[in-house]
C-alpha positions as a Markdown table, in Angstrom:
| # | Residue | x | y | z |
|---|---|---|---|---|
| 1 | Unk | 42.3 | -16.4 | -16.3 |
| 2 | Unk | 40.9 | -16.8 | -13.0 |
| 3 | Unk | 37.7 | -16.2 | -13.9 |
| 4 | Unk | 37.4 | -17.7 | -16.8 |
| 5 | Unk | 38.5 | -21.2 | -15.0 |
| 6 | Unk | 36.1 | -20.5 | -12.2 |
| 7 | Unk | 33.3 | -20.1 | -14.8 |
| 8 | Unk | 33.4 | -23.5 | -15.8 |
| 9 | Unk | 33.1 | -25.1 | -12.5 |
| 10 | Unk | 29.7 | -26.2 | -10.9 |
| 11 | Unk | 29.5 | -23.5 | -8.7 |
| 12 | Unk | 26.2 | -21.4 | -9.4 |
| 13 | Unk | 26.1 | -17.8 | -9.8 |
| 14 | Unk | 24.6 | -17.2 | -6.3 |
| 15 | Unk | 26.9 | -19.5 | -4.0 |
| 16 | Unk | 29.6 | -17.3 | -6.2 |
| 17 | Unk | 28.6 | -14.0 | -5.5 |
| 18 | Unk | 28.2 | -14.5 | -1.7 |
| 19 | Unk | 31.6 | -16.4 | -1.3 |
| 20 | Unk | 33.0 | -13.8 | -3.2 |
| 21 | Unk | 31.7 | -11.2 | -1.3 |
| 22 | Unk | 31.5 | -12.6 | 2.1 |
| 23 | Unk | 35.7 | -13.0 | 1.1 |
| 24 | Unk | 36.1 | -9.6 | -0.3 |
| 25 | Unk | 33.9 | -7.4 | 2.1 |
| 26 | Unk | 36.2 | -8.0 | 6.0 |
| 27 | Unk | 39.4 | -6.6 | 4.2 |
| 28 | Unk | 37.4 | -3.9 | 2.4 |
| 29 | Unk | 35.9 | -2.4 | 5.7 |
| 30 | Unk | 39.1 | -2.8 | 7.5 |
| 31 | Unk | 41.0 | -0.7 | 5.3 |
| 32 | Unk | 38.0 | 1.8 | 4.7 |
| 33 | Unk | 38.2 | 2.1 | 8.5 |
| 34 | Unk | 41.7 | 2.3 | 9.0 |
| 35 | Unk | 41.6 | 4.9 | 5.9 |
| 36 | Unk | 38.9 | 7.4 | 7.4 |
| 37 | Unk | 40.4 | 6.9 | 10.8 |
| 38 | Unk | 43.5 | 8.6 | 9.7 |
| 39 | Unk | 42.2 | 11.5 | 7.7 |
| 40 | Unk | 39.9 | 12.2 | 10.3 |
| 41 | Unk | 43.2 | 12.2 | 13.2 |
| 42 | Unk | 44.7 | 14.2 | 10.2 |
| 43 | Unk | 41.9 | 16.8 | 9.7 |
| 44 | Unk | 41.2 | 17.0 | 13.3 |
| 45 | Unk | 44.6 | 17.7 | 14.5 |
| 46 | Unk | 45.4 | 20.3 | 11.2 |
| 47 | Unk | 42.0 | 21.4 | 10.3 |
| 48 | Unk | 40.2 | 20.7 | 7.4 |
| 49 | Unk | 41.3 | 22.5 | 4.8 |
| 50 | Unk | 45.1 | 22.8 | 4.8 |
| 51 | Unk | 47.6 | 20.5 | 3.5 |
| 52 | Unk | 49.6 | 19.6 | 6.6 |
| 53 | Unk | 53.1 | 18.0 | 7.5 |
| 54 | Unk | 51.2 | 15.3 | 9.5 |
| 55 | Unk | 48.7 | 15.1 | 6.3 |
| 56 | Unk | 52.0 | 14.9 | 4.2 |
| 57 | Unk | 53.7 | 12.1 | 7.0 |
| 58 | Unk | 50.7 | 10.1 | 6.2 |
| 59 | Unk | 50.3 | 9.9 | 2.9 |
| 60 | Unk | 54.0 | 9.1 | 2.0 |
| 61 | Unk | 54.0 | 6.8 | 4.8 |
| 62 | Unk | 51.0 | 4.8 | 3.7 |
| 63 | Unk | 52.5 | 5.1 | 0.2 |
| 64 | Unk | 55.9 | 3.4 | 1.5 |
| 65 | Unk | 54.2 | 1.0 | 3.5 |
| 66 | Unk | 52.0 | 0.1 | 0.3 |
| 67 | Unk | 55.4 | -0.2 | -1.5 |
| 68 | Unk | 56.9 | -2.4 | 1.1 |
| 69 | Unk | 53.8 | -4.8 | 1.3 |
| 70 | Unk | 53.9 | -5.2 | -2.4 |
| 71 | Unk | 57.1 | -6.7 | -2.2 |
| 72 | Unk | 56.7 | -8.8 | 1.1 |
| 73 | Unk | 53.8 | -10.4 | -0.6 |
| 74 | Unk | 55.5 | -11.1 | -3.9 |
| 75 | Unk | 58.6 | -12.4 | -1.9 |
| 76 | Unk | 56.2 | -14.9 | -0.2 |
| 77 | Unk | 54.2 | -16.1 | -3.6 |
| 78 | Unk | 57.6 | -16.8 | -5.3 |
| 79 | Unk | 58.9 | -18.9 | -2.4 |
| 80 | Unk | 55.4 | -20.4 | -2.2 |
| 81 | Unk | 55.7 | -21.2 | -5.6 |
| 82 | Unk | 59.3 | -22.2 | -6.0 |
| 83 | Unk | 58.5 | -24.6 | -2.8 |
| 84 | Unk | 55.6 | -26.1 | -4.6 |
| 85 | Unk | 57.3 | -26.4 | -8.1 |
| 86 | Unk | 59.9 | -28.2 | -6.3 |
| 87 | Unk | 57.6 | -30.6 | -4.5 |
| 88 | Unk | 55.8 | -31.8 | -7.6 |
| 89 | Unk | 59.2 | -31.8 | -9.8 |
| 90 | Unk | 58.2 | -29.3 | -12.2 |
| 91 | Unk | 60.9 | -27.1 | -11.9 |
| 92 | Unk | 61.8 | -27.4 | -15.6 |
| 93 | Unk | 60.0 | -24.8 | -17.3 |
| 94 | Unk | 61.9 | -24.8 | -20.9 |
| 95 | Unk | 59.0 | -25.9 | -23.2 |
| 96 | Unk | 55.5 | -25.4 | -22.0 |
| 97 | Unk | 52.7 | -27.3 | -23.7 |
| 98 | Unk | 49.0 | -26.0 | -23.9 |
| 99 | Unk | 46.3 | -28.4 | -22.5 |
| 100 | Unk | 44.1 | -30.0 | -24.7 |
| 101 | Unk | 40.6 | -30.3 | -24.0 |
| 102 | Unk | 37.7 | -32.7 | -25.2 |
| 103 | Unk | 34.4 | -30.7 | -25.8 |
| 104 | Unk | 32.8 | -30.3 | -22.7 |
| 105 | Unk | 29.2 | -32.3 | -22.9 |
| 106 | Unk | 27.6 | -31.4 | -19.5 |
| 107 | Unk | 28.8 | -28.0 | -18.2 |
| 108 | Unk | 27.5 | -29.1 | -14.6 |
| 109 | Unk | 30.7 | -31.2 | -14.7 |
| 110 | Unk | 34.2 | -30.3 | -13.7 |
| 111 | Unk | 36.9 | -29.6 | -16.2 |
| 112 | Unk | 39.0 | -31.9 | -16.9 |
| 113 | Unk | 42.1 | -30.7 | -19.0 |
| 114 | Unk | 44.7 | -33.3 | -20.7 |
| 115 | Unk | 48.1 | -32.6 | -21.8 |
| 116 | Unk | 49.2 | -34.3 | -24.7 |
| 117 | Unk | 52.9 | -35.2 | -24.7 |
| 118 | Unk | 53.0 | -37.6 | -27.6 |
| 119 | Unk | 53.9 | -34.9 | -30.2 |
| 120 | Unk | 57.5 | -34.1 | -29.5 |
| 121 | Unk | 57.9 | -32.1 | -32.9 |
| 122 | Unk | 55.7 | -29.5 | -32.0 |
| 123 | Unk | 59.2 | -27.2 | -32.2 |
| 124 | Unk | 59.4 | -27.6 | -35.8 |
């Protein structure tokens, strides 16, 4: 969904890419570092070919700490949310309408979506 909304801004396919991967690539070398840095400690302190405890220790430990950063980060986008749902007083969810949206005549434009609340009987 994110995409597709992202696809319709003005943002050209260039200025995308490199935002995107000037964003992506810090946490990606971090965590390929931090990864070979701790099979290397691993294969250097047990050799390389055998399965050992300390091979074992880390791999269920980064598992459990991959486990508990799942939910520390979910915890923290449904506060997050709930916070900002409360600030715009939107925290009734019951009936969700879909956004209407005029035919788009110049795509170097931004979106602009409408909802339309006039037809209550959309229930029926």
């Amino acid at each position: 969904m994110l995409n597709y909304l992202l696809s319709v801004t003005p943002v050209g396919i260039v200025e995308y890419m490199l935002a995107s991967w000037l964003g992506m690539m810090p946490i990606t070398l971090a965590l390929v570092y931090v990864g070979t840095t701790l099979k290397d400690l691993s294969d250097v302190t047990h050799g390389w070919s055998e399965i050992s405890t300390t091979r074992w220790v880390l791999i269920i430990s980064g598992f459990a700490m991959s486990i508990l950063l799942i939910i520390c980060v979910t915890r923290v986008a449904k506060s997050a949310l709930d916070k900002a749902l409360a600030e715009n007083g939107e925290a009734d969810l019951g009936a969700p309408q879909l956004p209407v949206a005029a035919s788009p005549s110049d795509l170097h434009q931004p979106l602009v979506i409408r909802i339309d609340t006039s037809n209550e009987d959309h229930e029926k």
